[in-house]
C-alpha positions in Angstrom: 103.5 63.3 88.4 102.7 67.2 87.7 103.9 70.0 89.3 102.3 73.3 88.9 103.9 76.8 89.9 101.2 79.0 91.3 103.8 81.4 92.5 107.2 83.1 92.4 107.7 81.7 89.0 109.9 84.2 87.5 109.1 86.1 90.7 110.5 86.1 94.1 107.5 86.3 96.3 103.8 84.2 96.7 105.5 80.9 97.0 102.9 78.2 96.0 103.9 74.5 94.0 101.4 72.2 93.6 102.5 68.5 92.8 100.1 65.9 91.5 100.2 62.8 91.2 98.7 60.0 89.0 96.8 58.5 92.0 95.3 62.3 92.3 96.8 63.2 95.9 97.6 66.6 95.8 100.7 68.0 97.8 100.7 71.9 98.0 104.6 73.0 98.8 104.1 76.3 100.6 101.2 79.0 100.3 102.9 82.5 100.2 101.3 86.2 100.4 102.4 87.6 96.5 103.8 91.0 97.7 105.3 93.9 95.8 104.2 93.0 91.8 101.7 96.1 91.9 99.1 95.5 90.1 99.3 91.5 89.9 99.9 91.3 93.8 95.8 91.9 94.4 94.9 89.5 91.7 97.4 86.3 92.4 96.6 87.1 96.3 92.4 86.9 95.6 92.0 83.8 94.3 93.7 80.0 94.2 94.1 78.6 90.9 93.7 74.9 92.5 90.6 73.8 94.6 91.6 74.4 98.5 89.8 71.4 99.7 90.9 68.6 97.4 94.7 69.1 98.7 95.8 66.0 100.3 98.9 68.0 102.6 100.3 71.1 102.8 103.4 71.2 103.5 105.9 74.5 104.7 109.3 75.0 104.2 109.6 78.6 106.7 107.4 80.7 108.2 108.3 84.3 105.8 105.2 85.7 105.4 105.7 85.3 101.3 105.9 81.5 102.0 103.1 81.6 104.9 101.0 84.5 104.5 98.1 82.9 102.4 97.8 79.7 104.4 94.8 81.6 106.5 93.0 82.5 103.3 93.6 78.9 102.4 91.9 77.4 105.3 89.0 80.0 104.9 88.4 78.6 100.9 88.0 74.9 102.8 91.2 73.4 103.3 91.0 71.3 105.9 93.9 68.9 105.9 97.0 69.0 108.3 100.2 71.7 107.5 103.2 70.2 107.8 106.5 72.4 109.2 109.1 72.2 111.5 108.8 73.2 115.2 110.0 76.9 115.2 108.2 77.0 112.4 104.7 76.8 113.8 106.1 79.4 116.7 106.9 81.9 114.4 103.6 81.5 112.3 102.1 81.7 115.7 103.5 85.5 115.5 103.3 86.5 111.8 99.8 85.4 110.7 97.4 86.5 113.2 99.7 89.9 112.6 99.1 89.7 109.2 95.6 89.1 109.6 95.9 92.5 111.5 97.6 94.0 108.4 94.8 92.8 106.2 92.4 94.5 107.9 93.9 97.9 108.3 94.6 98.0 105.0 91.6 97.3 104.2 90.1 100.6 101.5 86.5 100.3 101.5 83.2 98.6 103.3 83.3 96.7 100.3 86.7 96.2 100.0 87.3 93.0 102.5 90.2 91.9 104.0 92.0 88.6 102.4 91.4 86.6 106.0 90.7 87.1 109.3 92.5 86.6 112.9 89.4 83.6 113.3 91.0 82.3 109.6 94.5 82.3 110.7 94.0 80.6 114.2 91.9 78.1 112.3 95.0 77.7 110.1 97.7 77.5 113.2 95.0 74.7 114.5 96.2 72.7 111.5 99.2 73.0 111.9 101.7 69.7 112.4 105.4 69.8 113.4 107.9 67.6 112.4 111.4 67.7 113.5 114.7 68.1 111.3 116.3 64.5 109.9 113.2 62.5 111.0 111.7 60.6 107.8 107.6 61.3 108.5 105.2 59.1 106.5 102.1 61.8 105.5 100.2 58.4 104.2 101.1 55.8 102.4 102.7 57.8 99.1 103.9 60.5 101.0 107.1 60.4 103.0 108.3 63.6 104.0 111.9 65.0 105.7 113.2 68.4 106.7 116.4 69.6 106.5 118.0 72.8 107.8 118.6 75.4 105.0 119.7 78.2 107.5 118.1 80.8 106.1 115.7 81.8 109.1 115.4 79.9 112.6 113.0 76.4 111.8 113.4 76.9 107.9 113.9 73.4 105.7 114.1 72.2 102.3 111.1 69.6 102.0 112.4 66.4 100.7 109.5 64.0 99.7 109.8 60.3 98.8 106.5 59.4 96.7 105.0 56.4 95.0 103.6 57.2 91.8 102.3 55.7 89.0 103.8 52.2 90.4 107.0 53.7 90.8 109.4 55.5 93.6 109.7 59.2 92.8 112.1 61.6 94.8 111.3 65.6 95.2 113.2 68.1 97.1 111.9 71.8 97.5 115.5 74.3 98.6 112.8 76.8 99.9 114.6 79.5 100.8 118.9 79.0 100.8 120.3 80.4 103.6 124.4 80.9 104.1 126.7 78.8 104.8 128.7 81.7 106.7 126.1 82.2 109.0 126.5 84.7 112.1 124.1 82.9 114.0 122.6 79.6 112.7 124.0 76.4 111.4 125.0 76.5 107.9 122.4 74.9 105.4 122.8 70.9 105.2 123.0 68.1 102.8 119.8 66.7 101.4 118.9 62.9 99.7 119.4 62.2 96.1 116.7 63.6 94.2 115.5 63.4 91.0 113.7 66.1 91.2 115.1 69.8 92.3 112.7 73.2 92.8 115.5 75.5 93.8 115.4 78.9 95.3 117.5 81.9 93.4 117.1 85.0 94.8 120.8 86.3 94.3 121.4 83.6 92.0 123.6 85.9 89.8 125.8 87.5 92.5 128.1 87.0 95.5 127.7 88.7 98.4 130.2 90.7 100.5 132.1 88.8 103.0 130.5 89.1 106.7 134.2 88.8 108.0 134.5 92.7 108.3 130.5 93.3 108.8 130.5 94.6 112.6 133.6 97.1 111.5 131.2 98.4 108.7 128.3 98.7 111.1 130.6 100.2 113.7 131.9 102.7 110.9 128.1 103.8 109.8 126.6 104.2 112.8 129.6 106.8 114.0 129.7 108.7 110.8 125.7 109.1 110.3 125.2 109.2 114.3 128.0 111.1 115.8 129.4 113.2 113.2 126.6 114.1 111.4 124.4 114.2 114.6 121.6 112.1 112.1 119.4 109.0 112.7 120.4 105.8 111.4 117.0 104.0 109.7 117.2 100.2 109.2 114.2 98.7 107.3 114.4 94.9 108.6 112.3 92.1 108.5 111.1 91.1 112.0 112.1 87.2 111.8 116.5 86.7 111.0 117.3 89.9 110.0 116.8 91.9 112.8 118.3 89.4 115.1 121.4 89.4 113.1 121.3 92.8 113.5 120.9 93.5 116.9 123.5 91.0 117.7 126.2 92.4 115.6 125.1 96.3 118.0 125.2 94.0 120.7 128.5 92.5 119.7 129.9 96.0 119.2 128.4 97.1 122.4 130.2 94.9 124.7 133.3 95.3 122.8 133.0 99.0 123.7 133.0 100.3 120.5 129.3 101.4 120.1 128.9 105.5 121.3 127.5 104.9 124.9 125.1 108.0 124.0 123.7 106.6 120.6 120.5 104.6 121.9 119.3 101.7 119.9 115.3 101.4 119.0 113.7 98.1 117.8 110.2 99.3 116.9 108.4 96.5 116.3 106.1 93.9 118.3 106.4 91.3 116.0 110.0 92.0 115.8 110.6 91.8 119.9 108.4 88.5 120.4 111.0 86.8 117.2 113.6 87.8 119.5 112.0 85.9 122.2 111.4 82.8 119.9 115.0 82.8 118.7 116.4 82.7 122.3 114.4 80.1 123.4 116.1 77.8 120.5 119.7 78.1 120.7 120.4 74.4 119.5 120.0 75.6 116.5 122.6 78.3 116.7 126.1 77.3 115.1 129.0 76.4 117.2 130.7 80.5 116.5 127.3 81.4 118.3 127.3 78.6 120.7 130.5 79.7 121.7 130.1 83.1 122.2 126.7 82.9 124.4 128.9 80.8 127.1 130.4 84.7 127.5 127.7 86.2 126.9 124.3 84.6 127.5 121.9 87.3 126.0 123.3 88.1 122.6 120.0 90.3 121.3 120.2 92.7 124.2 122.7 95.1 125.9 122.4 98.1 127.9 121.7 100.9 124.8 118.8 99.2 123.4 115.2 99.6 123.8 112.1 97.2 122.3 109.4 99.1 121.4 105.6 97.4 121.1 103.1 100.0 121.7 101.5 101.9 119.3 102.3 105.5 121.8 105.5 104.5 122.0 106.3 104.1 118.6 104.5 107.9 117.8 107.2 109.2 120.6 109.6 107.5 119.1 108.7 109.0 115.1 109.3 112.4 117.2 112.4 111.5 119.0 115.5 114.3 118.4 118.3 112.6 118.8 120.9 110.8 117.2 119.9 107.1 116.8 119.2 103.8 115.6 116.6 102.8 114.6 115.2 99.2 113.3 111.8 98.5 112.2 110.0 96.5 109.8 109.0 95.8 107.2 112.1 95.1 104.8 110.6 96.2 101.6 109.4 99.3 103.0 105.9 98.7 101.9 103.8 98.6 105.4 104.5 98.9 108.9 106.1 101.5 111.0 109.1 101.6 109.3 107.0 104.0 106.8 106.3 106.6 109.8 109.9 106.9 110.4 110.9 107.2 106.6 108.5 109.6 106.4 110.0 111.8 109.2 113.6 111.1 107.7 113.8 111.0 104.7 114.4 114.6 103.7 117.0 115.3 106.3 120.5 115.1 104.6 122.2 114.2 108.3 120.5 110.7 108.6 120.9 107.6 106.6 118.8 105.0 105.4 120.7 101.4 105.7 119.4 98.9 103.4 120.6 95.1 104.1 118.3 92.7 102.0 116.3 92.1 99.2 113.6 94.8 97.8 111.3 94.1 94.8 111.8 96.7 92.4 108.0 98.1 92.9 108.2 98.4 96.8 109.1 101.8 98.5 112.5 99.8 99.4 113.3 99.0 96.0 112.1 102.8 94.8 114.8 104.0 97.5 117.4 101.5 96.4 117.3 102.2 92.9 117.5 106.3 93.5 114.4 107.6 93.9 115.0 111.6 94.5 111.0 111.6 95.8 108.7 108.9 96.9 104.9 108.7 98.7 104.1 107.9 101.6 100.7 107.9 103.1 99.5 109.3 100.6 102.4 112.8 100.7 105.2 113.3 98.8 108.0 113.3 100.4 111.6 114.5 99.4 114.4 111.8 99.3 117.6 113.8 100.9 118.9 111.4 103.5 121.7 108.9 102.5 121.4 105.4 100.7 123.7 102.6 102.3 123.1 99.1 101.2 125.1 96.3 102.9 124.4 92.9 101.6 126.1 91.1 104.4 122.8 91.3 106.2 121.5 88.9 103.5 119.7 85.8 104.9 119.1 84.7 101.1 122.4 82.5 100.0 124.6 84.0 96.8 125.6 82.2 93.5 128.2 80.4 95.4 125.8 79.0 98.4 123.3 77.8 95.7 126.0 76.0 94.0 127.2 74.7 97.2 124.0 73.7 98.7 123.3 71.5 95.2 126.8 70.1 95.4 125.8 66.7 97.6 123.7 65.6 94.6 124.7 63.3 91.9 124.6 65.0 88.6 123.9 62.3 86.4 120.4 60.9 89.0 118.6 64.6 88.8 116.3 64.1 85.7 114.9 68.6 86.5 116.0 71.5 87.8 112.8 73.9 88.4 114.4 77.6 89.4 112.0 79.3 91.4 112.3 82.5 93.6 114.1 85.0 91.4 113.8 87.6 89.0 113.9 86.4 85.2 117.3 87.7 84.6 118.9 86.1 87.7 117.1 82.8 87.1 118.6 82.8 83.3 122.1 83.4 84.6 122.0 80.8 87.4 120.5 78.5 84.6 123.6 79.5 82.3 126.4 79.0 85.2 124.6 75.5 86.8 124.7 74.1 82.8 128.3 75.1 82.6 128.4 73.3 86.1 127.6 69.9 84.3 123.7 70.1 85.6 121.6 69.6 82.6 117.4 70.0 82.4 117.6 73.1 84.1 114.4 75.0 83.6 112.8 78.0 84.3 109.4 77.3 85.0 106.4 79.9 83.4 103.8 81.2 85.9 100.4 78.8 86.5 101.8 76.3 83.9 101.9 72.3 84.8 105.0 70.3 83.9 104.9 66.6 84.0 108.0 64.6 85.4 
């Protein structure tokens, strides 16, 4: 068997891992937009470095559009076998790729200059498209076997377990995709997987622990009066549209029925894709953990009080950019890079009173990761603009699980029966430490794979 890291090898975003084996069936473990790695992004987003059409599966651990986002431009190079995901997975997908076939083509520079795939390419793709529950053991054909389990880190998302005959021989393969918390606000805390022999883990903040969410609504509540009220400012949240902004408009909901959010600071989500997740997430609370559970018996509509307003059309969203008073406002994307987040940064960003509140993961390159590392000027559309307003950055927000979730998630495995470690997801110096701390741990044949090299197993 042969696996082959196409993407975020010593990177966090494009997620592609091709495995092979000796009978030639070809299993392709996720298919994810490289984003933010300037000039590289155009080049590892152009072309495959495997043949589309002699894939045998494709199989998706969550529907983040750096997993998901090249599975349309997949299909359109000939693919045309089934995609294997969980059930919320395929709703969300239903949402993010025919948007980011939209984003494609906007962006596009030039007549000549074509978009990576279509809206046609990425309903082609969702046609594909297969579900498969959590827990349920699913035979793909007969080397495959596939199972899901919950990692927690968005609503549908699963480490892919596979059970393979190879070569004469049962082979075991588990995929983390992305590690969510196991202090969750709202979904279940990531569960255990089978004995593998073979581990591709995620490790985003590999080489850090994150702040504890105990106190994270009094931190919000704190922000949003000093920025808001007594500095009379806006209060900008970059947030991706699927988990975090959930997470953050229940903890302004959870503040707002407890009274304690100023009745005359409104609250804006400005983002379709953003207020149709929302949808999706409510319509799945069995996956919700029992904290949640419990609290929407008292209140049955946790993303959505009195103060807050969805925004989806495009002439709303240009009132909103002009809007004079002091608010909050969440809007994707994340990293800053695209979206209409940018037209209220733009409008923002130079006014001392207002605040930019960070909660998640920026590469280095993007806008985000420009603002998070200091930047006293940054462009936008093409205009300077002057960097004046505050920096806040609260990790609590983080869907992405710390050193200590990583460890913990890997804790249900026998040491001595994994033969490799793969560390995928992560910038080089986190991936070196995590590989330092899991050897002190007692796991040996940690590695950290090089980008578009094959490793037999």
């Amino acid at each position: 068997m042969t696996i082959s890291f196409y993407g975020a090898a010593q990177s966090v975003t494009g997620s592609k891992h091709l495995i092979t084996l000796e009978n030639g069936k070809r299993i392709l473990l996720d298919c994810g937009l490289t984003q933010g790695m300037g000039a590289q992004t155009d080049e590892r987003n152009s072309a495959f470095d495997f043949e589309p059409e002699n894939l045998t599966c494709v199989i998706l651990s969550h529907a983040h559009i750096d997993h998901s986002g090249l599975l349309p431009k997949l299909v359109r190079d000939g693919y045309t076998g089934p995609i294997y995901c969980t059930p919320p997975t395929l709703e969300l997908c239903r949402l993010l790729l025919p948007d980011s076939a939209r984003i494609q083509e906007s962006n596009k520079g030039s007549d000549t200059d074509s978009p990576l795939y279509s809206e046609e390419d990425a309903e082609q793709a969702l046609q594909q498209f297969q579900t498969v529950p959590y827990d349920k053991r699913f035979q793909v054909d007969e080397d495959i076997e596939l199972l899901f389990t919950d990692t927690g880190h968005v609503l549908g998302s699963a480490a892919i377990n596979l059970r393979l005959k190879d070569n004469g021989r049962e082979r075991t393969l588990t995929f983390s995709g992305d590690i969510g918390r196991f202090n969750n606000r709202i979904l279940n805390a990531p569960q255990e997987f089978p004995q593998a022999e073979i581990i591709l883990c995620e490790s985003t903040y590999g080489n850090r622990v994150h702040d504890s969410i105990e106190n994270t609504e009094d931190r919000l509540e704190k922000i949003v009066q000093e920025v808001c009220v007594e500095r009379q400012g806006k209060l900008i949240i970059p947030a991706f549209s699927i988990g975090r902004t959930q997470e953050l408009v229940y903890s302004l909901n959870y503040l707002a029925e407890e009274g304690r959010l100023p009745k005359d600071v409104k609250v804006f989500v400005d983002s379709p894709l953003s207020v149709y997740a929302t949808d999706v997430m409510r319509d799945h609370p069995q996956h919700f953990n029992e904290t949640m559970q419990a609290y929407i018996k008292e209140d049955p509509d946790p993303f959505g009080f009195p103060q807050l307003h969805f925004i989806t059309e495009v002439d709303d969203s240009k009132e909103l950019v002009q809007f004079d008073e002091p608010c909050v406002i969440i809007s994707s994307s994340g990293m800053m890079n695209a979206g209409r987040i940018q037209h209220h940064l733009k409008g923002n960003l130079s006014d001392p009173n207002s605040a930019v509140l960070i909660t998640g993961y920026c590469e280095p390159s993007t806008l985000g990761g420009k603002l998070m590392n200091g930047a006293d000027k940054v462009f936008i559309h093409g205009e300077e603009v002057a960097v004046q307003a505050q920096m806040i950055v609260m990790k609590e927000y983080s869907a992405h699980g710390d050193y200590g979730d990583i460890a913990k998630f890997l804790h249900c495995q026998d040491k001595e029966k994994i033969q490799r470690i793969f560390l995928v997801h992560g910038e080089v110096s986190t991936m070196e430490q995590l590989k330092s701390d899991l050897e002190e741990m007692g796991y040996g044949n940690v590695e950290i794979p090089e980008f578009r090299l094959s490793y037999v197993v």
